[in-house]
C-alpha positions as CSV (number, residue, x, y, z in Angstrom):
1,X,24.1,-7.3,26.9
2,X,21.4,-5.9,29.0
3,X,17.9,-6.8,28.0
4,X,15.4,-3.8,28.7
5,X,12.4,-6.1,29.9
6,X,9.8,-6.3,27.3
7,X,11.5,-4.2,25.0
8,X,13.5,-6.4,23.1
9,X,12.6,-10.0,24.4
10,X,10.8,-12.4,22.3
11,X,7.6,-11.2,24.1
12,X,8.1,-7.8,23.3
13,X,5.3,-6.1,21.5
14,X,7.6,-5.2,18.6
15,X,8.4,-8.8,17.9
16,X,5.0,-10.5,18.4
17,X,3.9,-7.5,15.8
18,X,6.6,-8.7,13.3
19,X,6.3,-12.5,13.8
20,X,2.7,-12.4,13.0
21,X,3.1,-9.7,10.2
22,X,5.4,-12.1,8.7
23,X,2.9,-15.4,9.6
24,X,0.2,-13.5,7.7
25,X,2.8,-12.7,4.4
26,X,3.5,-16.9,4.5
27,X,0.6,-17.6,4.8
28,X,-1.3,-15.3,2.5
29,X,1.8,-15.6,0.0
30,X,0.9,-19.2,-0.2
31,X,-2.6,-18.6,-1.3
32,X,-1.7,-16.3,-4.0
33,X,1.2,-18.0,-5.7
34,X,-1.7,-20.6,-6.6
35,X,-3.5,-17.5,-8.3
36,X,0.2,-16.2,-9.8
37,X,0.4,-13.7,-8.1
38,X,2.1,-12.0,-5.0
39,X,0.9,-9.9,-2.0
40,X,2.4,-6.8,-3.6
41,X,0.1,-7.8,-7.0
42,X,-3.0,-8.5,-4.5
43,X,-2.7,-4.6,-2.9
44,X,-2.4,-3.0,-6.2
45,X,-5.4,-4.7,-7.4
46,X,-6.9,-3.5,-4.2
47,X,-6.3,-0.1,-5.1
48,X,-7.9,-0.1,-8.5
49,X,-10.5,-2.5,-7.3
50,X,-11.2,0.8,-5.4
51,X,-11.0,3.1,-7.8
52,X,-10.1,1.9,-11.4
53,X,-7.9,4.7,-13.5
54,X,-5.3,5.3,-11.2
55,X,-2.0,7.6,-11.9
56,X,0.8,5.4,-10.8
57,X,2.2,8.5,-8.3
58,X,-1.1,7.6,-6.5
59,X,-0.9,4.2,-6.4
60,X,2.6,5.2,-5.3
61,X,1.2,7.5,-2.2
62,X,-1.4,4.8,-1.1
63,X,1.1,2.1,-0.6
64,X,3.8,4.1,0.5
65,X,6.0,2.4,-2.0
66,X,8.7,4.2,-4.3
67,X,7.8,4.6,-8.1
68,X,10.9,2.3,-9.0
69,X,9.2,-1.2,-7.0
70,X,6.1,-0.1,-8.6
71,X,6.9,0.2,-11.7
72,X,8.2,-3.0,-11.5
73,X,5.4,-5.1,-10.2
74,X,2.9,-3.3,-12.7
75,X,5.4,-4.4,-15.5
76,X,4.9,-8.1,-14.5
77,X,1.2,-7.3,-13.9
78,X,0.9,-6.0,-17.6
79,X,2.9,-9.3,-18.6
80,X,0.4,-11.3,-17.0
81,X,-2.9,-9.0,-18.5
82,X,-4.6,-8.0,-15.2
83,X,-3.4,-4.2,-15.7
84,X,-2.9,-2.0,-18.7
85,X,-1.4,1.7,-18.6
86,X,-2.3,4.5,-20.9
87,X,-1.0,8.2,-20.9
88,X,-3.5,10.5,-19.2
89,X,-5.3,12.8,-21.6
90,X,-5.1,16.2,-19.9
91,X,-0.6,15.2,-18.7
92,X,1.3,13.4,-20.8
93,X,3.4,12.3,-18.1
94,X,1.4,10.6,-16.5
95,X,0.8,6.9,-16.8
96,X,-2.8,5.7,-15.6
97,X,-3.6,2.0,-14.2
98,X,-6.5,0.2,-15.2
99,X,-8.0,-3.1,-14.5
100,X,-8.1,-5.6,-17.5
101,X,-11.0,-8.3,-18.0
102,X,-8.6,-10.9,-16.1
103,X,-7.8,-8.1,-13.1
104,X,-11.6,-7.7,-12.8
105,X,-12.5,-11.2,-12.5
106,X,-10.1,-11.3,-9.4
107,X,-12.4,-9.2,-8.2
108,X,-14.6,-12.2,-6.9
109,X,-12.1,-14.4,-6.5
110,X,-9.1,-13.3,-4.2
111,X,-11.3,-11.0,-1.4
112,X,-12.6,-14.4,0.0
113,X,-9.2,-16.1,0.3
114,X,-8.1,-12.9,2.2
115,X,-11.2,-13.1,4.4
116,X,-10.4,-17.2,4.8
117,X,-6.9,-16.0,5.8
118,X,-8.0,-13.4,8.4
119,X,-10.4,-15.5,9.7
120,X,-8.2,-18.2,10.8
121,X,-5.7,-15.6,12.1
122,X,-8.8,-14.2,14.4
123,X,-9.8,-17.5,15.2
124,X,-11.5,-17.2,18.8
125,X,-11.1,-13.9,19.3
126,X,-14.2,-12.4,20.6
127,X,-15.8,-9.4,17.4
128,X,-15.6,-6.4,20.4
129,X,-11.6,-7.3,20.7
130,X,-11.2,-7.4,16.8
131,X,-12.4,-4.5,16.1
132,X,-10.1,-3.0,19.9
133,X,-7.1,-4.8,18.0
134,X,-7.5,-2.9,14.8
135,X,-8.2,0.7,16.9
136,X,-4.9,0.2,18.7
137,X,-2.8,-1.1,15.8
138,X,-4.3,2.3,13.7
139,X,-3.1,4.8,16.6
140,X,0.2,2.8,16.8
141,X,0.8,2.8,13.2
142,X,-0.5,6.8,13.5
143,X,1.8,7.6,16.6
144,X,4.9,5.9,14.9
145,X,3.9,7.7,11.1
């Protein structure tokens, strides 16, 4: 099999990009399972830490996930009280997220084991090639979307 230089090598872009992606998920998996939680639970929370009152469609949109994985990991996040769902007033069809006291409280707990996490990924890298990183990663991610 012919191997097309730094395409498909272990130090191709693509699979430096995936190794740390999944580095990161261990890593920040680990942290949450402490809290009960997953990543999956730590982006929804995210959202509605954003903007409480969510439909689930938008959740949906925001994490480009399909309804039937979401519906899912809110049911567990019910179960566990850091969410609760209510019909919206004006659409009966739709469902609404919001934040219970326990989801709230989160609030001021998980953001700095994130922010521990990142840091130690960035460790040594200069601010002015963070912030390069993160410009080219966005018009990869755009180019590729």
């Amino acid at each position: 099999m012919h191997c097309w230089g730094d395409v498909i090598a272990p130090s191709s872009m693509g699979y430096r990009i995936r190794l740390l992606g999944q580095l990161l998920s261990r890593k920040f998996q680990e942290r949450m399972e402490s809290y009960g939680l997953t990543p999956f639970h730590w982006v929804v929370l995210c959202c509605l830490w954003q903007e409480d009152g969510l439909p689930t469609s938008t959740i949906c949109e925001r994490l480009t996930q399909v309804g039937g994985t979401l519906t899912g990991v809110l049911d567990r996040m019910e179960e566990r009280g850091l969410v609760r769902r209510e019909r919206d007033q004006q659409d009966r069809r739709v469902w609404r997220i919001w934040l219970s006291e326990e989801g709230e409280r989160l609030r001021t707990i998980l953001p700095p084991v994130a922010r521990e996490i990142k840091d130690l990924c960035l460790q040594g890298i200069p601010e002015q090639d963070r912030t390069r990183l993160s410009e080219v990663l966005d018009r990869a991610i755009a180019n590729l979307s």
